[in-house]
N, C-alpha and C positions, 0 to 999 in steps of 0.2 A: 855362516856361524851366528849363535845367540845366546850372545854373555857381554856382560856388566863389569866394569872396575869400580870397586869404591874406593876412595880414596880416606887417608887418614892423613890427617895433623894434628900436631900439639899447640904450642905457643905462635900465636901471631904476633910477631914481633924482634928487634936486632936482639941476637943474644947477646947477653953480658959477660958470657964466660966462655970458654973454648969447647967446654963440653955439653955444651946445651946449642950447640952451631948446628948439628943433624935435627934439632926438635924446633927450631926458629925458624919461621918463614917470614920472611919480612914484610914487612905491610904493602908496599911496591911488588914484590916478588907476588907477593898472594894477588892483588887487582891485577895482573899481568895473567895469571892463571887464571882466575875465572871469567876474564873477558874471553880469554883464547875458547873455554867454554864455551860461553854464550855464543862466541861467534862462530864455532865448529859444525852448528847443528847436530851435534850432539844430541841424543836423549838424555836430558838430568831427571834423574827420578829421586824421589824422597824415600827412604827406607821405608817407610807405609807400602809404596807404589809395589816396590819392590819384592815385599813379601806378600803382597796379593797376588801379582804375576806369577807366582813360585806356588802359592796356596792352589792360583787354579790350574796351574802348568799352562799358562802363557808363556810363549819365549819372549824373551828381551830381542827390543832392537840391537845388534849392531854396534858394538860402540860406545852404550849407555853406560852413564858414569852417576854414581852418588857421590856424597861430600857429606864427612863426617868429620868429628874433634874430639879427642877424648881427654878426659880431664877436667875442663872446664876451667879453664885459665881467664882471670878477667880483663886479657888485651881483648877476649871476642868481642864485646860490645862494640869498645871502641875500632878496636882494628880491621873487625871481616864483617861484622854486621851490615855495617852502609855497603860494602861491596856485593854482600850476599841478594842484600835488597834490591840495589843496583843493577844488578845481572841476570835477577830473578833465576838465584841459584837454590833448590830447596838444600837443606841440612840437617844432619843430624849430631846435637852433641849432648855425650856420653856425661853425667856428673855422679858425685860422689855426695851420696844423702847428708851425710853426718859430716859435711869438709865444709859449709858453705859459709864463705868470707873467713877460710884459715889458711895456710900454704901447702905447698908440695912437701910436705914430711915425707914423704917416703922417698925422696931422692938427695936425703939428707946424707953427707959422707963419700958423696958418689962426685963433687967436686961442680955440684950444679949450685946455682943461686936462689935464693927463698922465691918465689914467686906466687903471686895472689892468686884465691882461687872467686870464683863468682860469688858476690853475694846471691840470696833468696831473692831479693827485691832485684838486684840483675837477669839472675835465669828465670823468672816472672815475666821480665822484659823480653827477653831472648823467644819465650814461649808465644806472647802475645805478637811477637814480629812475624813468626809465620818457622822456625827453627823449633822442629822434633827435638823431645826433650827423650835418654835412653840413658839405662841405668850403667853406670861402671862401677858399681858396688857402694859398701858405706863410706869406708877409709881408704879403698887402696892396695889391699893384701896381696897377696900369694897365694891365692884360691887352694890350689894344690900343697900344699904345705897346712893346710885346718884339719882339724877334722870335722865329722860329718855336721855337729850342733853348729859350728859357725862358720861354714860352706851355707849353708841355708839361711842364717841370720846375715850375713855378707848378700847375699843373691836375694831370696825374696822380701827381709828384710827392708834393703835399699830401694824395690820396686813397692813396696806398700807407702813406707814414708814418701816418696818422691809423689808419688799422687796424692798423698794426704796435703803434702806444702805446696804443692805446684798446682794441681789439679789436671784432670783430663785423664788417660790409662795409658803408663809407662810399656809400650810392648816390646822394646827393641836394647841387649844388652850387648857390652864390651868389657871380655875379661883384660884385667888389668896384666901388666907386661906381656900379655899374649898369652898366661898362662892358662892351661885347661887340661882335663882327664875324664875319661867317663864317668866318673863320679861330680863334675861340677856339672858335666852337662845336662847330667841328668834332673841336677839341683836350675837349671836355668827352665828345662823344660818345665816341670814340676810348679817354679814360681810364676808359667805363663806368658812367659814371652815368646812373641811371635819368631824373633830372629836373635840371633849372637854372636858377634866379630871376631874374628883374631888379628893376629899380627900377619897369618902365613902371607905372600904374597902369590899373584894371580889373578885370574879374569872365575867368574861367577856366573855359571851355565842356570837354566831356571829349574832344571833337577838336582841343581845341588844339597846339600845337608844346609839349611837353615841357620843350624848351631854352628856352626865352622868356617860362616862366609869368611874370604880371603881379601883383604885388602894390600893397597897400595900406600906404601907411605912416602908422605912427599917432603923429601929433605931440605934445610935450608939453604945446603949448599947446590941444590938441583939448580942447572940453568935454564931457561926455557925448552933450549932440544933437548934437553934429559927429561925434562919433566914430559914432553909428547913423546919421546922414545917410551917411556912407564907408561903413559897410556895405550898406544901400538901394540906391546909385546908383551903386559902386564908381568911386568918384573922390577923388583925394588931396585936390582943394578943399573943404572943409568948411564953404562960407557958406552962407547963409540962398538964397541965390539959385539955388542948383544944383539942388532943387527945378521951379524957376520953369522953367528951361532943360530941363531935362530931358521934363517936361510938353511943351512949346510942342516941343521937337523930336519926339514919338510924334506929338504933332497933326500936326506940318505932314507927318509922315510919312504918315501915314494919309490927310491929300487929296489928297499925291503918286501915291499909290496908287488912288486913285478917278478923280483926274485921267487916269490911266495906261490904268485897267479904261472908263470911259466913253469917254477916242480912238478904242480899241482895238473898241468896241462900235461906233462912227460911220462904220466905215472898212468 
């Protein structure tokens, strides 16, 4: 087989509230993750790599994992950069044009706490470290919920300004809460970008749909075997049981298929 996880995070960091514990990965928790990385032999590829492989229909090794952030929270710096550097893990993280050095407004009333977003002169920094910079819109929205004038101000919008303050050419988007329809996708291709994340989860074959890569999200309360069970079976559930399921679905596949080849011989 030849498919990729990418991975998704939010906040590198303990969370402060109960409902921000699935988006916290702890600074210990996260260097414990991408040492396991580095030392897997794993292929790490940068979402560049990535969408070249796919542009020329190259298959991916086996295994291969990206690493991505969406949001742009400013524990990065401090919290996963030195580790990212450390590991020599590439990354890609996702910001928000018009949010830079303001907070998570949009998780306001949902029982989460304000939290910083990067300044300019940080995601500058972040750029210059060797960390792909990819658009997640201006503010934030609901893609799906605009209409058509600020779908495209939201989408291309975010991808002109980000190379106007950052420099370099934005090619790689993440719709915000995972939301999408053929009508933004169409507003992502249109603005240019190479690739476009969701929330879905999943493993990423190199014929896939570009616009609808499927990631992994890696929760705060993942323990190390749940975090490599997500990578194994690419699936956001991390119990002991997905294992079990996973098994018992190749079986029953594989009698389906004998079932199928012996009809097909009787006839």
């Amino acid at each position: 087989m030849s498919r990729v996880i990418i991975l998704m995070y939010h906040v590198i960091d303990v969370p402060r509230a109960a409902a921000e514990q699935r988006y916290c990965c702890s600074p210990h928790r996260f260097a414990e993750q991408m040492r396991y990385l580095c030392d897997s032999g794993r292929r790490l590829l940068s979402l560049d790599e990535l969408a070249e492989r796919m542009e020329r229909g190259v298959p991916f090794d086996d295994g291969s994992v990206a690493v991505t952030f969406d949001d742009g929270f400013d524990d990065t710096v401090k919290n996963a950069l030195p580790v990212l550097q450390k590991c020599r893990v590439p990354a890609t993280m996702f910001l928000l044009s018009d949010r830079f050095g303001a907070a998570n407004n949009w998780a306001d009333g949902r029982g989460f706490p304000r939290r910083g977003l990067l300044t300019l002169a940080a995601a500058r920094e972040l750029l210059a470290a060797g960390v792909t910079v990819g658009s997640h819109t201006r503010t934030h929205p609901r893609l799906t919920e605009l209409d058509e004038a600020r779908v495209e101000a939201e989408v291309g919008g975010s991808k002109s300004s980000l190379e106007a303050e950052i420099g370099g050419t934005v090619q790689h988007f993440a719709y915000p809460f995972g939301l999408f329809d053929d009508r933004v996708v169409a507003a992502v291709r249109r603005a240019g970008f190479r690739t476009a994340c969701s929330t879905r989860s999943g493993f990423n074959r190199s014929n896939a749909d570009p616009y609808t890569l499927r990631r992994i999200e890696v929760f705060g309360t993942d323990s190390m075997a749940a975090f490599k069970r997500k990578l194994q079976f690419g699936v956001n559930d991390p119990s002991i049981m997905v294992p079990a399921r996973y098994y018992a679905s190749r079986i029953a596949g594989r009698f389906r298929r004998v079932e199928r080849k012996l009809g097909g011989s009787a006839r």
